[in-house]
C-alpha positions in Angstrom: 22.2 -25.0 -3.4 18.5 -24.2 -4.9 18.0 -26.9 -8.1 16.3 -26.0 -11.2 13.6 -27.3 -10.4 13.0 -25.5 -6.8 13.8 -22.4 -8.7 10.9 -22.7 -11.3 8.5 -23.8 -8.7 9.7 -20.7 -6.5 9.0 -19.0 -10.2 5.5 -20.5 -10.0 4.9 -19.8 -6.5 5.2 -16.1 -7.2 3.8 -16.4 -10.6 0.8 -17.9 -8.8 0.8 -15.4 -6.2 0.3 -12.2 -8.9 -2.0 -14.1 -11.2 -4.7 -13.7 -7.7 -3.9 -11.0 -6.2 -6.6 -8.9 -5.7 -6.9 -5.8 -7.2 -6.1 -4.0 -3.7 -3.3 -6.7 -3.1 -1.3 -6.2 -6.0 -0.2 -3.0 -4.4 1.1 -4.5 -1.6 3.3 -7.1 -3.5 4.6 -4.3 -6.0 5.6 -2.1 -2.6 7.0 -5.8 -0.9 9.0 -5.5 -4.6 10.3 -2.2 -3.9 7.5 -0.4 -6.1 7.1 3.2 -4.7 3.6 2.8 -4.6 0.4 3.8 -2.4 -2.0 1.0 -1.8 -5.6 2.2 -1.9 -6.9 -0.2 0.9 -9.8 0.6 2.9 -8.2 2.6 5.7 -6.8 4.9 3.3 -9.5 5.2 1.3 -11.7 6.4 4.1 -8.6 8.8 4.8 -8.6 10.4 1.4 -12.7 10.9 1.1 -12.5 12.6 5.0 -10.0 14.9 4.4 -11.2 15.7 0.0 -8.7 14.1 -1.5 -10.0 11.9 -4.6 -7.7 8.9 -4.2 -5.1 7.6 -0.9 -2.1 8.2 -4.3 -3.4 12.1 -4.6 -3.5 12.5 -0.6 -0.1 10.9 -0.4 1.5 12.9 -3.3 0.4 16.4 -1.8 1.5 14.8 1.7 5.3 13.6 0.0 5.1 17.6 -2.2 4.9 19.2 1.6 7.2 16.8 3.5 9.4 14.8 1.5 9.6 11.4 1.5 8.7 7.6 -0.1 5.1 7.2 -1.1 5.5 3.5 0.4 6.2 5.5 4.1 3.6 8.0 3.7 1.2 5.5 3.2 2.3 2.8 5.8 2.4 5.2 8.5 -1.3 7.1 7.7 -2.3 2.9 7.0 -0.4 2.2 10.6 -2.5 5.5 12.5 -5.7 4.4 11.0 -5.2 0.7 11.9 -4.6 1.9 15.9 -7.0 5.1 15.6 -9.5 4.7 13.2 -10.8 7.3 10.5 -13.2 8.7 12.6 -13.6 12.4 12.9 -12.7 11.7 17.0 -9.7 9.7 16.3 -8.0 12.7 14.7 -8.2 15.0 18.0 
């Protein structure tokens, strides 16, 4: 059984963890959360400016308006490609 006292230091421990996350990071905890959320992390950034999107959330939105979906998938899977791939006009061939 969790005391009191483990539960306000588990409160602390995430309290902790969102007071210095990044402003990158917090994306990733809201989506870890269950936040339906794109985070706009380098890969996807470099994504969105190849392909004339303005932000990784506007090329995920029209990519989730044509195929359906959760903007936490869209954007792990594009995040996952990139990671293995790259952005580079080659890796996309």
């Amino acid at each position: 059984m969790i005391t009191l006292l483990q539960t306000l230091g588990l409160l602390g421990g995430i309290a902790g963890a969102v007071l210095v996350a990044g402003p990158i990071t917090k994306y990733h905890l809201a989506r870890n959360l269950g936040v339906d959320c794109v985070k706009p992390d380098r890969h996807l950034a470099r994504l969105a400016e190849r392909f004339g999107y303005g932000t990784p959330d506007a090329m995920c939105r029209a990519i989730q308006d044509e195929l359906g979906g959760r903007l936490g998938t869209i954007d792990a899977v594009l995040w996952r490609y990139c990671n293995l791939r790259g952005t580079g006009s080659a890796s996309w061939h």
